[in-house]
MIGU-368782 format. One record per atom (N, C-alpha, C): residue number from 1; x, y, z; residue in one letter. Coordinates in nm, 2 decimals. Example, Ala and Ser with C-alpha at 12.3 -4.5 7.8 and 13.67 -1.06 7.14 Angstrom:
<gubas>
+-----+--------+--------+--------+-----+
:   n :   east :  north :     up : res :
+-----+--------+--------+--------+-----+
:   1 :   1.32 :  -0.57 :   0.78 :   A :
:   1 :   1.23 :  -0.45 :   0.78 :   A :
:   1 :   1.32 :  -0.33 :   0.78 :   A :
:   2 :   1.28 :  -0.22 :   0.71 :   S :
:   2 :   1.37 :  -0.11 :   0.71 :   S :
:   2 :   1.29 :   0.00 :   0.79 :   S :
+-----+--------+--------+--------+-----+
</gubas>
This chain:
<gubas>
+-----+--------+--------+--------+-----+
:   n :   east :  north :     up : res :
+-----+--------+--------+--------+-----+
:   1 :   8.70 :  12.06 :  12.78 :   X :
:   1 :   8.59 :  12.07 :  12.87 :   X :
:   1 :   8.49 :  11.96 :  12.84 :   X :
:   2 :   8.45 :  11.90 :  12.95 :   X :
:   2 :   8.34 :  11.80 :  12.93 :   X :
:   2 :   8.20 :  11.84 :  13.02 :   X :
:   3 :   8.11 :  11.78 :  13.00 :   X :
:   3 :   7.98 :  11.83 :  13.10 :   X :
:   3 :   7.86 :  11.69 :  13.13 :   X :
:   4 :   7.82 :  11.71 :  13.24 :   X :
:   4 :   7.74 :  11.59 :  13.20 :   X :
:   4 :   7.63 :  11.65 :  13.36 :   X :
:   5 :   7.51 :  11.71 :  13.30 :   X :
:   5 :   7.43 :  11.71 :  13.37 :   X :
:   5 :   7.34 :  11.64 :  13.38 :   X :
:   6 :   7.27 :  11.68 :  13.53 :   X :
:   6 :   7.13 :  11.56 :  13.51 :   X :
:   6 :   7.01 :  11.61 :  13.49 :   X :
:   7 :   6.92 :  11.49 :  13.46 :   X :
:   7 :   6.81 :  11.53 :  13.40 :   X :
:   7 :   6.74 :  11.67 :  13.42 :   X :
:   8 :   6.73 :  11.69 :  13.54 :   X :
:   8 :   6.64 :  11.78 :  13.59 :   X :
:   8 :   6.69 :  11.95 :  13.55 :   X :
:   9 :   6.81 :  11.95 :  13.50 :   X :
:   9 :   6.93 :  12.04 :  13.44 :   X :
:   9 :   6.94 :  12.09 :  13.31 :   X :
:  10 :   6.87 :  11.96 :  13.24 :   X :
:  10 :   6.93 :  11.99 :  13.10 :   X :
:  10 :   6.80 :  12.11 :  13.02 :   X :
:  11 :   6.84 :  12.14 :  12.93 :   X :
:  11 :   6.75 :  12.22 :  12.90 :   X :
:  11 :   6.75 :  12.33 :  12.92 :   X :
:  12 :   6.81 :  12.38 :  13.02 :   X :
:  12 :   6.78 :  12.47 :  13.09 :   X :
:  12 :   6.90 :  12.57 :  13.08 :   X :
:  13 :   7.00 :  12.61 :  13.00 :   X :
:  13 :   7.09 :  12.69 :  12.93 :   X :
:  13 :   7.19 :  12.65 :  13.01 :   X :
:  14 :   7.20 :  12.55 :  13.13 :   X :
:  14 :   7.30 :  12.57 :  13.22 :   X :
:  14 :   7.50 :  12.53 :  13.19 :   X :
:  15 :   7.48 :  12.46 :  13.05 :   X :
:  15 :   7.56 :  12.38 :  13.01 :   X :
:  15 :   7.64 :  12.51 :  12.93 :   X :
:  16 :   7.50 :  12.56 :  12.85 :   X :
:  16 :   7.56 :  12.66 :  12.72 :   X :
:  16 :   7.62 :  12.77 :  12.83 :   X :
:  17 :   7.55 :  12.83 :  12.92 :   X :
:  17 :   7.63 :  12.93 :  13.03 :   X :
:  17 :   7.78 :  12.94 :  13.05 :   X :
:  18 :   7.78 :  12.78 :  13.10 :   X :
:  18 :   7.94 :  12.73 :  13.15 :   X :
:  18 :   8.02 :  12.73 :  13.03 :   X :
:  19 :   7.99 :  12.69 :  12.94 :   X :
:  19 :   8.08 :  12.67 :  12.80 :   X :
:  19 :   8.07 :  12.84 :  12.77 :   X :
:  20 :   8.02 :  12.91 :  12.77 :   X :
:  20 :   8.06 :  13.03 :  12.70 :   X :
:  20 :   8.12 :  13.11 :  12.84 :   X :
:  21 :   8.08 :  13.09 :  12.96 :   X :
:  21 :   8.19 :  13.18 :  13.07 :   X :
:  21 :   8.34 :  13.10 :  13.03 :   X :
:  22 :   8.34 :  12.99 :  13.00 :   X :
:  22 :   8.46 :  12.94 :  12.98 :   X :
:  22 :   8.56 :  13.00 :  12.87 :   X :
:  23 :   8.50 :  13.01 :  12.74 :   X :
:  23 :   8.53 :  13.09 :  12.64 :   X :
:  23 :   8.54 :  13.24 :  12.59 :   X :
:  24 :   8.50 :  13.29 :  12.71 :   X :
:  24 :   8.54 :  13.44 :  12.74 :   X :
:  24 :   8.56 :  13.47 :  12.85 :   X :
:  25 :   8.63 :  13.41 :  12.90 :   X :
:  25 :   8.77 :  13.42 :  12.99 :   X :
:  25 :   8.87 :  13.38 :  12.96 :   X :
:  26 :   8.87 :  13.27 :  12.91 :   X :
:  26 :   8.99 :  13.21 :  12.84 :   X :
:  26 :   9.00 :  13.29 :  12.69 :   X :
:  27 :   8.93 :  13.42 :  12.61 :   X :
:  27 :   8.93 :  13.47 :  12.52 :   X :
:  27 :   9.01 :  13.63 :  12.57 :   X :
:  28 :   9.02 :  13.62 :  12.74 :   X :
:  28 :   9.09 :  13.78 :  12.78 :   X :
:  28 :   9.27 :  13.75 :  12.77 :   X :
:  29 :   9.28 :  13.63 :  12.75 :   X :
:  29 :   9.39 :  13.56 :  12.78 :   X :
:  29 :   9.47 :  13.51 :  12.66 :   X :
:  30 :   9.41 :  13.45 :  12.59 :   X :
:  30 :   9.44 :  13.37 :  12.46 :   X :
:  30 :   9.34 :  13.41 :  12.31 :   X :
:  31 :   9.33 :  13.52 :  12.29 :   X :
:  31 :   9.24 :  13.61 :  12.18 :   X :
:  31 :   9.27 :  13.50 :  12.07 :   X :
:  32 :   9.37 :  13.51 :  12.01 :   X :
:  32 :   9.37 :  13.42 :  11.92 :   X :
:  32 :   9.35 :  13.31 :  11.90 :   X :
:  33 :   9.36 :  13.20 :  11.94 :   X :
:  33 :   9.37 :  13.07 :  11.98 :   X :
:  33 :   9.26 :  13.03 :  11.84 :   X :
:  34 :   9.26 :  12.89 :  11.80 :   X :
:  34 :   9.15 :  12.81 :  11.76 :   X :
:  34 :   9.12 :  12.73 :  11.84 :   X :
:  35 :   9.02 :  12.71 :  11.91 :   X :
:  35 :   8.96 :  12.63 :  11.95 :   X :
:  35 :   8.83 :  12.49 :  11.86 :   X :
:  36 :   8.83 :  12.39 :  11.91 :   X :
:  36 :   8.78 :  12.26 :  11.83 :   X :
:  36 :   8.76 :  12.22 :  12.00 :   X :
:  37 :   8.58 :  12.17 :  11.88 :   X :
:  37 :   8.51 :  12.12 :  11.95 :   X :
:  37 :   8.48 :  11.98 :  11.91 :   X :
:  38 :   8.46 :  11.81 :  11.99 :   X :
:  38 :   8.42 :  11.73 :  11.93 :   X :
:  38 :   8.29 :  11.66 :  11.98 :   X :
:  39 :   8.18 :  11.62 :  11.93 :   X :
:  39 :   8.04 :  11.56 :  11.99 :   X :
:  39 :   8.01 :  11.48 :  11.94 :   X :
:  40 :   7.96 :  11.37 :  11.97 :   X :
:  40 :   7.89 :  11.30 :  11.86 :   X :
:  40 :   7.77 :  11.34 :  11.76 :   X :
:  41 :   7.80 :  11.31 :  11.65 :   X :
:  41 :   7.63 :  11.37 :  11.57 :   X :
:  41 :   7.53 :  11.35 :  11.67 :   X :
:  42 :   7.50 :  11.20 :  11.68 :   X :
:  42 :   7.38 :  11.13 :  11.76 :   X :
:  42 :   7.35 :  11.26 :  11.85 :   X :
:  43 :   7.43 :  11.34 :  11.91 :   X :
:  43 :   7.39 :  11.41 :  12.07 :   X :
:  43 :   7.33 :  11.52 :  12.00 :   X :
:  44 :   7.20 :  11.56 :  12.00 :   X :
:  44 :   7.18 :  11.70 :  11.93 :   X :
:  44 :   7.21 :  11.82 :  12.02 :   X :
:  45 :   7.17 :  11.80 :  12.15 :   X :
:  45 :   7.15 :  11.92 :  12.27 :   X :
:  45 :   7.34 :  11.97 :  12.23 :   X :
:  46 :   7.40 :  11.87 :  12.17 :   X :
:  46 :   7.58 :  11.92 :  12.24 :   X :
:  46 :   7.60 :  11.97 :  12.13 :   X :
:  47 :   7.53 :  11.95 :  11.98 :   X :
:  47 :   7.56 :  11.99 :  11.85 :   X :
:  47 :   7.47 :  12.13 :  11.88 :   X :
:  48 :   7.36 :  12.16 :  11.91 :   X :
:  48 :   7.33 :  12.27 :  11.97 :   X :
:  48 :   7.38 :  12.38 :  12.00 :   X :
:  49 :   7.46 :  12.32 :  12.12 :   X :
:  49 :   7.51 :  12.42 :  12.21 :   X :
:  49 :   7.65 :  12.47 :  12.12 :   X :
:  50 :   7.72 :  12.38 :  12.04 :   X :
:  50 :   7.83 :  12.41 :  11.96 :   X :
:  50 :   7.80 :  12.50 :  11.86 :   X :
:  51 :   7.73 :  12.48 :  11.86 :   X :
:  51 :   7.65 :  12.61 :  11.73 :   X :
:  51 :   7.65 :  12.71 :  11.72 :   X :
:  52 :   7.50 :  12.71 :  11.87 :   X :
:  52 :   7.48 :  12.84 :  11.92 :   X :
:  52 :   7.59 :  12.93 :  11.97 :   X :
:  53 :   7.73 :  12.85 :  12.02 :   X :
:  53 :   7.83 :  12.91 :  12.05 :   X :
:  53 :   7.89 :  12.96 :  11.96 :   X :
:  54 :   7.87 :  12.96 :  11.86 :   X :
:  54 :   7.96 :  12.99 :  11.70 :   X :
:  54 :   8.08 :  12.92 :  11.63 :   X :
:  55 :   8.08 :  12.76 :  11.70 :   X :
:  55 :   8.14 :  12.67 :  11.61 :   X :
:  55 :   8.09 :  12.67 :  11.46 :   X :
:  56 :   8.20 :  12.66 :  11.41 :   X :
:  56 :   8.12 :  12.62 :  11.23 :   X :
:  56 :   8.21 :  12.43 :  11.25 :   X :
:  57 :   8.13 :  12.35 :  11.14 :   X :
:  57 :   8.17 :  12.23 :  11.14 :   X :
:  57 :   8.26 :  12.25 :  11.04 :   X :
:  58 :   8.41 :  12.15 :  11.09 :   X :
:  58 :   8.50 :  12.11 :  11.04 :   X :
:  58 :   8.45 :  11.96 :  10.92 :   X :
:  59 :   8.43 :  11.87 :  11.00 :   X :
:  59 :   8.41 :  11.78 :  10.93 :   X :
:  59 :   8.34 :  11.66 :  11.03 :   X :
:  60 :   8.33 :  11.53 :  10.96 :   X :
:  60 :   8.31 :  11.41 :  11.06 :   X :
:  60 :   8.37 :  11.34 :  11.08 :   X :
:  61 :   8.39 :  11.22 :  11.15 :   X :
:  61 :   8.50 :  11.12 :  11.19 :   X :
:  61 :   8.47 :  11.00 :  11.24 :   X :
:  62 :   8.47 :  10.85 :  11.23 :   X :
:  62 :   8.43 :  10.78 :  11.34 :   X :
:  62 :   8.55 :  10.78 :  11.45 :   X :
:  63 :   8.51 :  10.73 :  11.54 :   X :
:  63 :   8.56 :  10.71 :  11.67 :   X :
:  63 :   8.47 :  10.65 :  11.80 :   X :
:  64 :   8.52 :  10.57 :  11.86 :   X :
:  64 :   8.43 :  10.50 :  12.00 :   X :
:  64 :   8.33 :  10.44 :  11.87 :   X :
:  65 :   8.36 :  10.35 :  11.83 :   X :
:  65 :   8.23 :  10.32 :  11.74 :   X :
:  65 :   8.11 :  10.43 :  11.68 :   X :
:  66 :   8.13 :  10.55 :  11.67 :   X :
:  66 :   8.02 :  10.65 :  11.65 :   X :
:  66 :   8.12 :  10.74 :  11.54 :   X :
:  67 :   8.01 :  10.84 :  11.49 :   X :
:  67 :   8.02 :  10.95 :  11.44 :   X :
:  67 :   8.03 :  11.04 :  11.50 :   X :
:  68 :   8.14 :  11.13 :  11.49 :   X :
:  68 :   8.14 :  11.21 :  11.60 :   X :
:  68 :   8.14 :  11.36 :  11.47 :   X :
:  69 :   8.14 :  11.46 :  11.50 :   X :
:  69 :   8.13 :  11.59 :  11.45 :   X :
:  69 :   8.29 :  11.68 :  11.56 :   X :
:  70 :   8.30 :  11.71 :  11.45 :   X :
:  70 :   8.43 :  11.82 :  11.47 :   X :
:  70 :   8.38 :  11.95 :  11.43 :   X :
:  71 :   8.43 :  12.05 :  11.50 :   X :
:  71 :   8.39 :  12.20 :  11.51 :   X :
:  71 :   8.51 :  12.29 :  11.53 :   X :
:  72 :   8.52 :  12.39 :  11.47 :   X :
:  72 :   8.59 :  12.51 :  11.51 :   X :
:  72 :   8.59 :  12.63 :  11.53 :   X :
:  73 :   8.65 :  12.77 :  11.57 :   X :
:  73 :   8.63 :  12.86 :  11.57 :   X :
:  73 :   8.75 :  12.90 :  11.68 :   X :
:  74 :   8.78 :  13.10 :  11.57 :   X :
:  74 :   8.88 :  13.12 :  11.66 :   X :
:  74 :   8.76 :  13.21 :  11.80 :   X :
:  75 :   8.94 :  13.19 :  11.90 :   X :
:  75 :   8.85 :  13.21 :  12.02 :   X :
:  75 :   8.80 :  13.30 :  12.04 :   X :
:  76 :   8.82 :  13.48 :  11.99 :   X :
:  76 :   8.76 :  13.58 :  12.03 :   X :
:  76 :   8.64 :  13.61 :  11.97 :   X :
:  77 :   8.63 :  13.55 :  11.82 :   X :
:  77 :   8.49 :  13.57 :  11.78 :   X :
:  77 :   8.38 :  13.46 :  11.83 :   X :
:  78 :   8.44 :  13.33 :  11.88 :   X :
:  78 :   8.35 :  13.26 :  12.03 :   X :
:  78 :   8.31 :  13.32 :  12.13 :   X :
:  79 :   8.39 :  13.40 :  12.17 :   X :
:  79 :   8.37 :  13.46 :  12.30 :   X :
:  79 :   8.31 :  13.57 :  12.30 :   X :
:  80 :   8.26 :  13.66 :  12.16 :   X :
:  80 :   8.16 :  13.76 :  12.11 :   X :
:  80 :   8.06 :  13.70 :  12.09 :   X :
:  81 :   8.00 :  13.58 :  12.06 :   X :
:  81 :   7.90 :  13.50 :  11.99 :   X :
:  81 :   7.84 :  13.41 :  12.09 :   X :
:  82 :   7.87 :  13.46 :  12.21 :   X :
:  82 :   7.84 :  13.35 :  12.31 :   X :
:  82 :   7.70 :  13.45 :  12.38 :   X :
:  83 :   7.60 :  13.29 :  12.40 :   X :
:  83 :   7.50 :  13.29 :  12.44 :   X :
:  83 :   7.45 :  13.42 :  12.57 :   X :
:  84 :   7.32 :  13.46 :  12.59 :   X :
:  84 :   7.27 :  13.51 :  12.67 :   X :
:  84 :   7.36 :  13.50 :  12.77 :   X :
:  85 :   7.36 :  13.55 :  12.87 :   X :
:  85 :   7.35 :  13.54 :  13.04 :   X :
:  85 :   7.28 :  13.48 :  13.10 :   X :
:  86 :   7.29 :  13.41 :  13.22 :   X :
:  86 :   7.16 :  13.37 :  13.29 :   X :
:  86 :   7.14 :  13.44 :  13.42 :   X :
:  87 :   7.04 :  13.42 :  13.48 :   X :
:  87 :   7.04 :  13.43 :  13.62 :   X :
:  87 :   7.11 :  13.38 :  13.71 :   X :
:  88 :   7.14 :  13.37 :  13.79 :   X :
:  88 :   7.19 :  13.29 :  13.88 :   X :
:  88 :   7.02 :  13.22 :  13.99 :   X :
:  89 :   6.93 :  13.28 :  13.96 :   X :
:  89 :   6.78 :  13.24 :  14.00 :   X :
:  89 :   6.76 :  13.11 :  13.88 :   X :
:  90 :   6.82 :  13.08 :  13.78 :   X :
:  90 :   6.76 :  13.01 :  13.67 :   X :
:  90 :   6.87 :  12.95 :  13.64 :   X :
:  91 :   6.93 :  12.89 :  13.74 :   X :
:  91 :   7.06 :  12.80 :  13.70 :   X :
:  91 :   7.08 :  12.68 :  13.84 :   X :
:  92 :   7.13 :  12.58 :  13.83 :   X :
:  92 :   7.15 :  12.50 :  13.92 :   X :
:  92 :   7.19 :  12.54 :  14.09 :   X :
:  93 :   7.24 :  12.67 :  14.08 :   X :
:  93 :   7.32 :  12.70 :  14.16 :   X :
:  93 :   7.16 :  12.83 :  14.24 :   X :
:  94 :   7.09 :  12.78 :  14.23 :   X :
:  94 :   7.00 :  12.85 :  14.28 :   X :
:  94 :   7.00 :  12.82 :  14.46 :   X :
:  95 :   6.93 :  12.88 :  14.53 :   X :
:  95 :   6.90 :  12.90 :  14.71 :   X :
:  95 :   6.84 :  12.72 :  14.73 :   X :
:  96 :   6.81 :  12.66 :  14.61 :   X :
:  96 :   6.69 :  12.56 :  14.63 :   X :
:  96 :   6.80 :  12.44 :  14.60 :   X :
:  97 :   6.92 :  12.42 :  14.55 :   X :
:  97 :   6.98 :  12.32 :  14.55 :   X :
:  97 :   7.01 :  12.25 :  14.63 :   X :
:  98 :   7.05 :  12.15 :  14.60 :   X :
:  98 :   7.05 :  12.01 :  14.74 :   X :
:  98 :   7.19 :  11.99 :  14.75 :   X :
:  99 :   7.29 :  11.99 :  14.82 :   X :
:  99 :   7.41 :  11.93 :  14.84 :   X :
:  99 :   7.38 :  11.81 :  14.77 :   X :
: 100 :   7.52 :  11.70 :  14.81 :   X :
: 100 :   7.52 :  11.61 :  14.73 :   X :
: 100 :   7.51 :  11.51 :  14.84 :   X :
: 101 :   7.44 :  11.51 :  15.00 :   X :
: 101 :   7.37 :  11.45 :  15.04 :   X :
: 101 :   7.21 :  11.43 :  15.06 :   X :
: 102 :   7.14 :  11.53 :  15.00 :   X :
: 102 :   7.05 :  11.52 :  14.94 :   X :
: 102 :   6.95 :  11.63 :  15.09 :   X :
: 103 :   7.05 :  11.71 :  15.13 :   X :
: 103 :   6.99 :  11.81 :  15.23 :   X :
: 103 :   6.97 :  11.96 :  15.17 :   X :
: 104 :   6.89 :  12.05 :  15.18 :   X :
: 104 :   6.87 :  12.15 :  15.08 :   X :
: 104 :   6.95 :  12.28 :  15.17 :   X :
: 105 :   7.00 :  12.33 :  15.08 :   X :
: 105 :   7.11 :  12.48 :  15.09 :   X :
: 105 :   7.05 :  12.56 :  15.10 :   X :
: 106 :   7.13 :  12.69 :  15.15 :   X :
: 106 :   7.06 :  12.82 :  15.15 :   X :
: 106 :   6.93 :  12.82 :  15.23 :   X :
: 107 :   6.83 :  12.91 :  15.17 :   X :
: 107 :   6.73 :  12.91 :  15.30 :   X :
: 107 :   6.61 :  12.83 :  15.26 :   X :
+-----+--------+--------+--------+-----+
</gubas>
């Protein structure tokens, strides 16, 4: 999984939501599994969110010229350790979003 929101997005749990609906669904399916996670150190919001999801760190590595951070965890105790819920009021996907011609949805 990759993500890459914009500014007006970030911060706002919408990233950590998707990453943990992802991991407990794919945890009704594949219980056991290890899953590995990789971020750069430099990105803290992605080391964050790896955390709070209950990655523990593997180790580090360079790669692309950077440091990157390696993470693991098996899947079903990710998919118990995963973050809040959100709203669907307090997520991108709210009545107020704009298509991607810049005309506003919903009402």
């Amino acid at each position: 999984m990759s993500y890459l929101l914009r500014r007006k997005w970030r911060g706002q749990g919408v990233a950590s939501e998707a990453a943990s609906l992802l991991l407990r669904t794919t945890a009704e399916h594949l219980p056991d599994q290890v899953v590995l996670v990789v971020t750069q150190t430099a990105n803290a919001p992605s080391l964050t969110i790896a955390e709070r999801l209950g990655f523990q760190i593997v180790g580090t590595f360079v790669e692309f010229d950077a440091d990157q951070w390696l993470g693991a965890g098996q899947l079903h105790e990710l998919a118990r350790a995963s973050p809040r819920r959100l709203s669907l009021k307090t997520t991108a996907f709210s009545a107020r979003s704009r298509n991607p011609r810049g005309r506003s949805v919903g009402r």
